[in-house]
N, C-alpha and C positions, 0 to 999 in steps of 0.2 A: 630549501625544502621545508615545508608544513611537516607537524607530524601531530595532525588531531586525530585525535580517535574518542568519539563520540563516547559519553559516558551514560547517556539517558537520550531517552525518544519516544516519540508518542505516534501514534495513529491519527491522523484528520480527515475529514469529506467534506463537499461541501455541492451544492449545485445553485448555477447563476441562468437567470435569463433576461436576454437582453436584443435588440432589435441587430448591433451588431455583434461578431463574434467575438472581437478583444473584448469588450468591456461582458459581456457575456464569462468570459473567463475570470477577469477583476471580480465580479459578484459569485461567483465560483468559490474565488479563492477569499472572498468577504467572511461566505459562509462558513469556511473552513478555519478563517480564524487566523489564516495568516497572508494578508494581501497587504502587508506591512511593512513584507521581508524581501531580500533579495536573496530572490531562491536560486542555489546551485543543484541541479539535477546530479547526482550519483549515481553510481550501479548500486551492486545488490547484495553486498555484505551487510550481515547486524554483527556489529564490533564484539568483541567477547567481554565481559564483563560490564554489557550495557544494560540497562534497566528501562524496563517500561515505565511511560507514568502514564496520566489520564491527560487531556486535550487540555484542560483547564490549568492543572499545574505544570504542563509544558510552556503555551502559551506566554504565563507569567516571565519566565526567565525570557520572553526576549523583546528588545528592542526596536522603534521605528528604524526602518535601512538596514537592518543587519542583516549581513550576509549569511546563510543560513541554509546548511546540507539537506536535503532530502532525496528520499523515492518517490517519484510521484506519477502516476496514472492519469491521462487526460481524455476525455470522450466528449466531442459533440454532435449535434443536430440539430437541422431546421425544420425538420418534416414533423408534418403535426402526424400526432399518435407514434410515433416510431418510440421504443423502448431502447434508452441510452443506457449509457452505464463505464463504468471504472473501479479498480480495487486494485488494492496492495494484499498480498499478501506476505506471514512471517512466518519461519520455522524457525523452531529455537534446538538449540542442542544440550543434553543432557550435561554436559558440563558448562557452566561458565566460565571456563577460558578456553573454550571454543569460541570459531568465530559458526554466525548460522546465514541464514538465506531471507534476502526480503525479493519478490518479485510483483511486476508489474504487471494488467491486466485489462484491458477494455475488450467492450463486444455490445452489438446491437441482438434484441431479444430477448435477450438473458434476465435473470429474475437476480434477486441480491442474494439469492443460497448457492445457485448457480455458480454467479459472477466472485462469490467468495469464496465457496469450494475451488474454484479453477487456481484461482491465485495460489490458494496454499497448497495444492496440488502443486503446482509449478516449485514453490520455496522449501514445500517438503523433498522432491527430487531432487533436486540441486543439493542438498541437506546431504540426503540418502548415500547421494554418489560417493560426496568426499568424505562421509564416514564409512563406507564399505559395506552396507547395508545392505542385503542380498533380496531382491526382489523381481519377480516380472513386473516391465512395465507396461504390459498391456492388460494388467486386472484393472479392475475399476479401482475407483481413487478408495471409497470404502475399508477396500479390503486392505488395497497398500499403505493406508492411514496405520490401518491395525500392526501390519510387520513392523512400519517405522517405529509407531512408538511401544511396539514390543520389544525390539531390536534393543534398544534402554540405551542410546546414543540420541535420539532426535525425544525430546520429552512434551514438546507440544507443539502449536503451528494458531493462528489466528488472521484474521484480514479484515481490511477496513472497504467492504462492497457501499456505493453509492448507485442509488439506478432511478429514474425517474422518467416520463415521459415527454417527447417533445412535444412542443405548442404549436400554431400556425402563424407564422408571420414574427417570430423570435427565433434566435439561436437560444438552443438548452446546452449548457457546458456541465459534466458531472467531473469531478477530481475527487482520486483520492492518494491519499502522504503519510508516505513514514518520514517525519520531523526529525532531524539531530540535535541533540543540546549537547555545548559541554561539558 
C-alpha cells in the first residue's frame, strides 16, 4: 500500500481545439501546462496540511511521464457557438489538519462566475456536512457561503472555471485540475 498524501497543489485550465476530439484534449491539456504527465484521476479530498502554490511553481516540480494525482473536470463540443465549460472547485477548512473538499464541474451555457460558483458551491457542502455546519440547503449559494464561513470551520473556498466557445468544424475541449505535488 501507497501512503502519499499530497503536500502541495495547484489549480490549472486549459482549452484545446482540434479537428479530432483526442488530440482536441492533448492541446487542452498543453494549455494547462501539464500534457507531460500521467494523469491519475482522484476524488475529492484536499489533504490536510497541503498548500496551494501558483501553476508556475507547481509545474516546476514535475517531470516528463510522471505519474501524477489530480481532480480534474473535462467538457467538450463540436457545435459552433455552443458555450463549453469545466471547473474545480476548493473549500479549505479552518484548520489545517483538516482534510477539505475539491469538486468537479462541467455544464453547457454557463459563464466562468457561474461555472465557478457551482464548483465551490458543491466543495463548500461537502465541507459543511463533515464539519457539522448547520445550514439550509436550499438558500442560494450566497447566503450559504456567508454561514459557512461564518461558521469559522470552513475559512475559504476558490475554483479554477475554464469556459469558451465552440468553433465549426473542430472539437473545443475545456479542463480544468487540481494538481498534487509531493
Amino acid at each position: 500500500m501507497i501512503n502519499f498524501v499530497p503536500r502541495q497543489a495547484f489549480f490549472t485550465k486549459g482549452i484545446g481545439r482540434h479537428k479530432n476530439k483526442l488530440q482536441s484534449f492533448e492541446l487542452a491539456l498543453r494549455d494547462a501546462g501539464i500534457e507531460k504527465l500521467n494523469l491519475v484521476y482522484v476524488s475529492s479530498i484536499f489533504p490536510p496540511n497541503c498548500k496551494m502554490v501558483t501553476v508556475e511553481e507547481g509545474v516546476k516540480q514535475l517531470n516528463p511521464g510522471q505519474i501524477t494525482f489530480c481532480v480534474m473536470a473535462r467538457n467538450a463540443t463540436n457545435e459552433k457557438g455552443r458555450l463549453v465549460g469545466s471547473a474545480v472547485g476548493m473549500a479549505f477548512p479552518a484548520s489545517k489538519e483538516h482534510y477539505g473538499y475539491i469538486s468537479e464541474h462541467t455544464a453547457f451555457g454557463a459563464d466562468e462566475q457561474e461555472l465557478g460558483d457551482f464548483a465551490e458551491d458543491l466543495a463548500s457542502t461537502m465541507l459543511a456536512t463533515t464539519q457539522g455546519v448547520d445550514f439550509n440547503p436550499e438558500t442560494a449559494y450566497d447566503e450559504r457561503r456567508q454561514i459557512y464561513l461564518m461558521s469559522g470551520k470552513i475559512i475559504d473556498s476558490a475554483s479554477a472555471p475554464c469556459v469558451t466557445t465552440g468553433l465549426a468544424g473542430v472539437w473545443t475541449t475545456t479542463v480544468s485540475a487540481a494538481v498534487f505535488l509531493p
